[in-house]
N, C-alpha and C positions, 0 to 999 in steps of 0.2 A: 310202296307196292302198287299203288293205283296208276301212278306214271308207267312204270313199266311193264304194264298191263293195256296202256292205252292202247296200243297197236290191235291188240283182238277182243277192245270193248266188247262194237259189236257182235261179235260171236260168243260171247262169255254169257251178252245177256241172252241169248238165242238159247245157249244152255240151259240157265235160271228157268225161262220158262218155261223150257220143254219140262226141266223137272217139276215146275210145278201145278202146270197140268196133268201133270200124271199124276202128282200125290193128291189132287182129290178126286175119291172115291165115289161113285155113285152111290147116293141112298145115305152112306155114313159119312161124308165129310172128307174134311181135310186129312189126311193122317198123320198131319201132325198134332192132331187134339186124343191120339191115343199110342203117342212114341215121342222120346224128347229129338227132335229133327231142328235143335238150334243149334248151329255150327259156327266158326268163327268164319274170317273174310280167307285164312289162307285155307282152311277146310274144303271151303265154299269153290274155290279155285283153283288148288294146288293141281290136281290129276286133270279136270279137262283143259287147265293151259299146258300143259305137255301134251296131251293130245293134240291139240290146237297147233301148238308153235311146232310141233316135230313135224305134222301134215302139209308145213308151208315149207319145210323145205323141202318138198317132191312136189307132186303134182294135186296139188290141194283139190281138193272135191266136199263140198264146203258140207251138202244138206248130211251128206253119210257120215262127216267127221261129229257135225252136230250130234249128231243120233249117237255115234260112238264113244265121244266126249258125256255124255249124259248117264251113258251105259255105265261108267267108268266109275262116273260119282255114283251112281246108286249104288255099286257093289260097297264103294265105300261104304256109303250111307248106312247100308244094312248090314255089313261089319260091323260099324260103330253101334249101330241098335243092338244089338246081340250082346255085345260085349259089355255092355252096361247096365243090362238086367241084372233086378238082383236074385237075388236067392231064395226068399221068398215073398210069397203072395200075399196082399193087404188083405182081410176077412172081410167076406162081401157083404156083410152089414156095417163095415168103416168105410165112411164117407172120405175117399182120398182119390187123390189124383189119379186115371187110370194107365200114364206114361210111366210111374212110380211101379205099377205093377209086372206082371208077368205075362200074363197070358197077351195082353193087347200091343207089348212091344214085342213080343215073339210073332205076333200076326203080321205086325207091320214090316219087322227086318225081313220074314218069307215073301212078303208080297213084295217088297224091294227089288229082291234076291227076283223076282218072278217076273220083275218088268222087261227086265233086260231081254227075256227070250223072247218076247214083244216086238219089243223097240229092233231087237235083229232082224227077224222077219220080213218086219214093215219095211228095213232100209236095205232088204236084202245081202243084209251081213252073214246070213245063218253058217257060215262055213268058218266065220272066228268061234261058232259055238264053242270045238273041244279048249280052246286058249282061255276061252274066260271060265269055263269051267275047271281046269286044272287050276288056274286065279282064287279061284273062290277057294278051293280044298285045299291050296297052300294059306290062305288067310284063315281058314279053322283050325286048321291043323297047325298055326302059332299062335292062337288062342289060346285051345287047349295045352299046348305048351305052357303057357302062358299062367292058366287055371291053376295048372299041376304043379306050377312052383312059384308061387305068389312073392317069395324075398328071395325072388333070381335077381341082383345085379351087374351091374356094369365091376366093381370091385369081388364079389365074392363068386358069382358065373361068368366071366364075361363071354365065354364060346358057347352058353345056352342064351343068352340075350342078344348074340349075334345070331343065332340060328332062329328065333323070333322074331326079330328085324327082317330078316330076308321072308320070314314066310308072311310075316303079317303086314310089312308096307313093303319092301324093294320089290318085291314079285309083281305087285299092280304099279308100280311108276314104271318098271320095266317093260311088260305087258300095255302100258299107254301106251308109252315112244314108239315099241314094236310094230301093233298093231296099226294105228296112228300112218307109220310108214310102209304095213302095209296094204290099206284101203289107198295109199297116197302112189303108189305104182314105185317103191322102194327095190332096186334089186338084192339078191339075199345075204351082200356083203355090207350094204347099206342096211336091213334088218336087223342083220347080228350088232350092228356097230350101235345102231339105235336102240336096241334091247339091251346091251352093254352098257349104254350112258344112262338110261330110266333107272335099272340095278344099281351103282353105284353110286347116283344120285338116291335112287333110294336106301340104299345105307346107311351114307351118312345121315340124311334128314332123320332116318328112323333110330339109327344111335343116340341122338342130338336129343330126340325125346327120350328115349331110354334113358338122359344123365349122360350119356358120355361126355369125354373132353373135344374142343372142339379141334385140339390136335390128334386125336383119336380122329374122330370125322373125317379131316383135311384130307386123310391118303383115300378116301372115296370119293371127295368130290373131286378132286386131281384127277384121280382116271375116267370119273365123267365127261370132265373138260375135254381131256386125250382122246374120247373117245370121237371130239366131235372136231379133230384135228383133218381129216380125211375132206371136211366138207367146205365148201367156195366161202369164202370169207362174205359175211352180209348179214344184213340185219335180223335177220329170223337166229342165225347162228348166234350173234352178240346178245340176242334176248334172253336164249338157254343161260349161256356164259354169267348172264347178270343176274340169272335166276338162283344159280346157280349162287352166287357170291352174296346175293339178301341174303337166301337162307344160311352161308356160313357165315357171315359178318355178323348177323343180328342176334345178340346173345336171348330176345327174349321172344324172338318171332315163333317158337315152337314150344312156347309154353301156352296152351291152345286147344287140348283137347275140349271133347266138347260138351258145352254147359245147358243147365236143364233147368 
């Protein structure tokens, strides 16, 4: 993964930092000493390298992708907070971890959730607002799905864990690429074609962790590939392509959610 990643080290760690200048708070600290914010390496990099690699093949404009690639992971990030509270509250005379609880990773996923309107502003994104905000309420609204039928599988649902799939990871890989292409001066056939390879690339990825088979998967990342058949043969292209093929070659790259 680190080799084919080499090409936008540097902008990856430009990411890292920007997020983690932001996660400490003034007065309280890191926020990761009140939310479990340990993520693995493709966690860590999945969604700003599609941001990243989809912006080079337009007219890359590096400080706004940063900013946007960063936005991208936070949504994640405060997804994943949310989604991993539990149910209830430790009693606040039990001496326990405050990430373990509720209230303090419910502050933290908000504040997440709160950066990004930030980070827009600053890079003068504010016009992707309604995109990331329809993002966000397609990623609840497959939670909730999600909540509501706890032994929904790939064998006994599979058209409600596909319809999970799409709301809670395709929608933001989709939403990278798109957006991605269009800070990068995309025109709107190139848009659609790039929001069509994030979706399908996000399907598959997101079945792959639902259990599905990995020939189940294979007719999504296929049309990912296709999608990116329109565009000049070259290296930024061959990187999606190979991104593309770790995550369906590698039987155990997406066992990875994230650990606390």
């Amino acid at each position: 993964m680190s080799e084919l990643f080499n090409a936008i080290n540097d902008e990856l760690k430009l990411v890292n930092t920007k997020i983690n200048e932001e996660l400490n708070i003034k007065k309280a600290g890191h926020a990761g000493k009140y939310a479990h914010l340990d993520f693995s390496r493709v966690d860590s990099t999945m969604r700003p390298a599609i941001v990243i690699l989809t912006a080079k093949l337009f007219d890359y404009k590096r400080d706004q992708i940063i900013v946007l690639a960063s936005i991208m992971q936070f949504i994640y990030m405060a997804s994943r907070v949310h989604a991993n509270i539990t149910e209830i509250d430790p009693p606040v005379n039990q001496n326990v971890d405050p990430r373990d609880g509720i209230q303090f990773p419910v502050l933290v996923g908000d504040y997440l959730y709160g950066k990004f309107f930030t980070l827009l502003s600053d890079a003068k994104l504010i016009k992707y607002l309604d995109t990331l905000a329809e993002t966000i309420c397609s990623i609840n609204e497959g939670e909730i799905l999600k909540n509501q039928n706890p032994k929904a599988t790939m064998s006994a649902a599979p058209d409600l864990v596909f319809t999970i799939v799409r709301k809670e990871t395709a929608e933001l890989f989709a939403n990278c690429s798109y957006l991605a292409a269009r800070v990068s001066g995309a025109n709107d056939e190139e848009r659609k074609n790039m929001y069509n390879f994030g979706l399908n690339f996000g399907l598959g990825y997101g079945l792959l962790e639902q259990g599905a088979s990995h020939k189940f998967a294979a007719e999504y990342f296929q049309k990912a590939v296709k999608c990116l058949d329109s565009l000049d043969n070259g290296p930024v292209r061959d990187q999606l392509i190979e991104l593309i093929n770790m995550v369906k070659e590698n039987e155990e790259l997406l066992m990875h959610r994230m650990v606390g």
